[in-house]
C-alpha positions in Angstrom: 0.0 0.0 0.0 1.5 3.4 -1.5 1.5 5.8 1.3 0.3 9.0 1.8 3.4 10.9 0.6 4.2 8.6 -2.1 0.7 9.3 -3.6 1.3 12.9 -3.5 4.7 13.1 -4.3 3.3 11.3 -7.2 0.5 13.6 -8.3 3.7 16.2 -8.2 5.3 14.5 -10.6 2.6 13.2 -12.8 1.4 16.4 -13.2 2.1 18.4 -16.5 1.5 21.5 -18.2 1.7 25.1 -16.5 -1.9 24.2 -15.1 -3.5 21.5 -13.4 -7.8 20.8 -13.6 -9.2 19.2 -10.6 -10.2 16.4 -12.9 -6.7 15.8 -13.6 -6.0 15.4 -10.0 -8.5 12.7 -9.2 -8.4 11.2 -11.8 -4.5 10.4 -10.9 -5.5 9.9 -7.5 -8.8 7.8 -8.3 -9.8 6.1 -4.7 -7.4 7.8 -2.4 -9.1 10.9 -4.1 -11.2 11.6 -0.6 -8.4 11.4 1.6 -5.8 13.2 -0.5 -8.4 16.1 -1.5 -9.5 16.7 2.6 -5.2 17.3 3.1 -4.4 19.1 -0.4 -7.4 21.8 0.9 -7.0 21.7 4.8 -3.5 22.3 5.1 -3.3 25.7 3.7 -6.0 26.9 6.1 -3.1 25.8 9.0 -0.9 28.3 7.4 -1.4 32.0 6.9 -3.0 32.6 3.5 -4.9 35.5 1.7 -8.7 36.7 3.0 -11.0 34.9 1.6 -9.1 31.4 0.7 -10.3 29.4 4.0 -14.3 30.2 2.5 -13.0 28.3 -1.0 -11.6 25.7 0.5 -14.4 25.4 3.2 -17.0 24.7 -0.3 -14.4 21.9 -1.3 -13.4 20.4 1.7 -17.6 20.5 2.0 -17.6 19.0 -1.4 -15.8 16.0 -0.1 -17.4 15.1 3.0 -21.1 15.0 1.6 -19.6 12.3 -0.8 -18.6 10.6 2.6 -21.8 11.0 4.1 -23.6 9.6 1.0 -21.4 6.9 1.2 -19.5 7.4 -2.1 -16.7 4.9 -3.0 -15.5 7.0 -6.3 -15.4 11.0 -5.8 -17.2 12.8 -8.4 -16.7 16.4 -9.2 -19.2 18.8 -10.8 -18.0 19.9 -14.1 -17.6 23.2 -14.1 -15.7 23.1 -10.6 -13.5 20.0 -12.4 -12.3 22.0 -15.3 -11.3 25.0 -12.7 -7.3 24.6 -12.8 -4.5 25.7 -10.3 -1.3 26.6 -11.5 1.6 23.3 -11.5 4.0 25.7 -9.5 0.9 26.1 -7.2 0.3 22.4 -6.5 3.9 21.7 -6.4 5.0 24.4 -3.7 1.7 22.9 -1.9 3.2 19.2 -1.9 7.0 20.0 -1.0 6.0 21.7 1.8 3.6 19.1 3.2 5.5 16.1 2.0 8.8 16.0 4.5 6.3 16.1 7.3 4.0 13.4 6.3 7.4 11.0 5.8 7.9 11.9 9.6 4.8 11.4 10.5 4.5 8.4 8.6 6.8 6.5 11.0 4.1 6.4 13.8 1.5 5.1 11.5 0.4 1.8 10.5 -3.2 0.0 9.7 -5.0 -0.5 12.9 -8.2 -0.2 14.1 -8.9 -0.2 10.6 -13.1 -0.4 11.2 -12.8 3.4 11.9 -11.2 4.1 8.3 -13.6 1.9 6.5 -17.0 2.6 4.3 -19.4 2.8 7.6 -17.3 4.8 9.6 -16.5 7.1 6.6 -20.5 8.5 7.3 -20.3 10.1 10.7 -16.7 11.3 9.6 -18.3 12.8 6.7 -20.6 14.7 9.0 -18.0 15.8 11.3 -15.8 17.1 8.3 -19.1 19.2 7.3 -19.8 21.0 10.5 -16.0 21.6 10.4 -15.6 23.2 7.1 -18.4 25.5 7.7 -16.4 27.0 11.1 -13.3 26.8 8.8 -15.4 29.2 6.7 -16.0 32.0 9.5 -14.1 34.7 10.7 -14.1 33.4 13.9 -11.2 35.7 15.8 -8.4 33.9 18.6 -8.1 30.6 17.6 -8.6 30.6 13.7 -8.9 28.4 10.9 -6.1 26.5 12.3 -7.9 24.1 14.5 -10.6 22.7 11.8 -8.0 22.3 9.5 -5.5 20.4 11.2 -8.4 18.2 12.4 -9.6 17.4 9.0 -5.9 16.9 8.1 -5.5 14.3 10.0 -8.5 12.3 9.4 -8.0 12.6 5.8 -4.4 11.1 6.7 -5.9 8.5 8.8 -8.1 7.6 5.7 -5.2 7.2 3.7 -3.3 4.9 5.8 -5.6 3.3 7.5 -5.1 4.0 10.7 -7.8 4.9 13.0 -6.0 6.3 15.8 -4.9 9.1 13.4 -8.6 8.7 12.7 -9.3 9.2 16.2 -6.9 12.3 16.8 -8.6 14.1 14.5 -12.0 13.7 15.6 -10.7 14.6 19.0 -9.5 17.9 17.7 -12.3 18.5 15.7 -14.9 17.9 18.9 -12.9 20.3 21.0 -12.7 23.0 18.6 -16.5 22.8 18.3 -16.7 22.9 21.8 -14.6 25.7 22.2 -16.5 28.1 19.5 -19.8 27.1 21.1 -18.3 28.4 24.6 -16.9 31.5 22.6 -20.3 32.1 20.7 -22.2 32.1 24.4 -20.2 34.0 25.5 -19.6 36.7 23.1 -23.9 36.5 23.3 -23.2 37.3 26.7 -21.6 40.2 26.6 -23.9 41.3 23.9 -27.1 41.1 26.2 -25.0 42.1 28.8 -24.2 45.7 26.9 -28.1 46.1 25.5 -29.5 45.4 29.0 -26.5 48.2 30.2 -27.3 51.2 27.6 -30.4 52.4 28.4 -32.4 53.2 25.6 -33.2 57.1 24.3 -37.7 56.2 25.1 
């Protein structure tokens, strides 16, 4: 079984022309497609990138995960969005940068608790991933985009290798970062009934 840098590393070098389509990507990708796609889009959000990028990813990354939840073995991409390109020097920057660290992560993986990874589990997952990518598309100030991302990250590398305690790491990160913007959103409600209840009103 190729792992999950080899298939990228890969994909780098299959890749040819100035521009990639999305089409070309799964289609060189084929059933790793879910997995690889959830890491190519989450891991940029980890990083600091221009206003607006975590939204486009959030609507791929979303993409994705509904094909989980529908419980999709072959990922199919709308045409219009699979003829949308990225440039090769793009996707290449993307994949030398993430690369070295999966080959060190890699070390602590293997297949296990491989019933988390498969078809059944890939539902729930797939519901998890969407309530994710729709906090990774919010402002939301102090912690980020960060949090969302890495926890998709890692389950889309769990996916990949089969491993379900990578599985399992990322669902923890991605149930704690829920939990923590539901605390923030009270509160922030908080302090905004707090203020209306404080300024009185000019009647």
């Amino acid at each position: 079984m190729l792992r999950t840098s080899e298939i990228l590393t890969r994909l780098a070098a299959s890749a040819t022309g100035d521009r990639v389509t999305l089409f070309e990507i799964v289609a060189r990708i084929r059933t790793r497609a879910f997995g690889v796609l959830l890491i190519l889009f989450a891991v940029p959000n980890a990083l600091p990138m221009p206003p607006g990028f975590s939204t486009i990813s959030a609507v791929l990354i979303l993409l994705v995960a509904i094909q989980l939840v529908l419980g999709r073995t072959a990922m199919w991409i709308p045409r219009r969005l699979g003829l949308k390109s990225v440039q090769r020097q793009q996707l290449d920057r993307v994949i030398t940068w993430i690369v070295p660290k999966l080959r060190r992560v890699e070390r602590w993986s293997k297949p296990r608790l491989i019933r988390f990874t498969r078809l059944n589990a890939r539902r729930p997952l797939g519901v998890l991933i969407i309530i994710l990518a729709l906090i990774m598309a919010l402002p939301i100030p102090i912690i980020g985009n960060a949090p969302p991302a890495i926890a998709i990250t890692l389950i889309g590398f769990g996916m990949l290798e089969r491993d379900g305690v990578w599985v399992g790491a990322g669902v923890l990160i991605g149930l704690l970062d829920i939990v923590v913007i539901a605390a923030l959103g009270f509160g922030f409600a908080q302090i905004g009934l707090a203020i209306y209840d404080y300024v009185p009103m000019p009647f």
